[in-house]
C-alpha positions as CSV (number, residue, x, y, z in Angstrom):
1,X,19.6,-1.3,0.6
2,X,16.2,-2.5,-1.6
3,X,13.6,-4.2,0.6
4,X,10.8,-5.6,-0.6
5,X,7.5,-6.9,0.8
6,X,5.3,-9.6,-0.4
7,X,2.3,-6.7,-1.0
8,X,0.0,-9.3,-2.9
9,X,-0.2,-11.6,-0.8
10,X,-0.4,-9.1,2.6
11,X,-3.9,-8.8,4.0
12,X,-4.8,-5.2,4.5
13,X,-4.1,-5.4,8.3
14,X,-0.4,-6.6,7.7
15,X,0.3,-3.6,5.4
16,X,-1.0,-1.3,7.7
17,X,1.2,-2.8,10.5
18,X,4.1,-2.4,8.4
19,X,2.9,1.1,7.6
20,X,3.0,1.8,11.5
21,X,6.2,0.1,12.0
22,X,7.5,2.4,8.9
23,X,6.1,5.2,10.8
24,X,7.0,4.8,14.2
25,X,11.0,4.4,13.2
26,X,10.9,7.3,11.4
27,X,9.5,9.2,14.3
28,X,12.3,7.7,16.5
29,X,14.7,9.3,14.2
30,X,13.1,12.4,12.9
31,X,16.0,14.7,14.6
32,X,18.5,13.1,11.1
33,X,15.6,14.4,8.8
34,X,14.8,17.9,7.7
35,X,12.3,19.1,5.7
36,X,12.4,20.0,2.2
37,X,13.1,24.2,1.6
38,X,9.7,25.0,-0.4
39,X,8.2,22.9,2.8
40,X,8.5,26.7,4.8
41,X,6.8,28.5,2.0
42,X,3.8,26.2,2.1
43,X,3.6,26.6,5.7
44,X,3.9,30.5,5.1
45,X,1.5,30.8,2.9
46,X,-1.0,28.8,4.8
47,X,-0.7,30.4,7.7
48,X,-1.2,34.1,5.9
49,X,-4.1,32.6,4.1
50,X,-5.6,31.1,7.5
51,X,-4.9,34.9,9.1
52,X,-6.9,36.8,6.4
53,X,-9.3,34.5,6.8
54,X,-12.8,35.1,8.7
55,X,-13.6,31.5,9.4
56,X,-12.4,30.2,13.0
57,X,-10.3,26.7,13.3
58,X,-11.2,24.4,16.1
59,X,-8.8,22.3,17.8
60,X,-7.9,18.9,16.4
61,X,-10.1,17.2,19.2
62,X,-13.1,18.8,18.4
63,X,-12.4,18.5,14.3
64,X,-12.6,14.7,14.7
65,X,-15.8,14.9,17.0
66,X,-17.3,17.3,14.4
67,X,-16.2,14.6,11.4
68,X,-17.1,11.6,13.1
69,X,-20.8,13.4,14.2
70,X,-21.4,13.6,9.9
71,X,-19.9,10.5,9.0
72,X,-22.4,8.8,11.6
C-alpha cells in the first residue's frame, strides 16, 4: 500500500509530527521487526573498539548536559 504526503506544502512542525507518529507505531510493533544480520557485526565491532579503548563513556544523561553546556 503507497501513501503519500503533501511534503511541499507541510510546515516543518507537521512533518515532524508525522515523523513521531511514524515512529511511535513502529515502536508499538517492534516485536514483528528484526534487525538486519550485518546489524550484529556493527554492534560487535563497536563494542571491541569501545573496550580497547582508553577514553571513558558517560551515560546518555550526562552526554546531552555536556552537548547542550557547548552548544550554549
Amino acid at each position: 500500500m503507497a501513501s503519500s504526503l503533501p511534503l511541499k506544502t507541510m510546515t516543518v512542525e507537521e512533518k515532524l509530527q508525522a515523523m513521531e507518529s511514524l515512529w511511535d507505531d513502529l515502536c508499538a510493533n517492534s516485536e514483528s521487526m528484526s534487525s538486519p544480520p550485518w546489524h550484529e557485526d556493527v554492534l560487535a565491532e563497536r563494542d571491541a573498539a569501545r573496550e580497547g579503548d582508553d577514553e571513558k563513556s558517560e551515560d546518555w544523561e550526562a552526554a546531552k548536559r555536556n552537548i547542550r553546556n557547548n552548544v550554549s
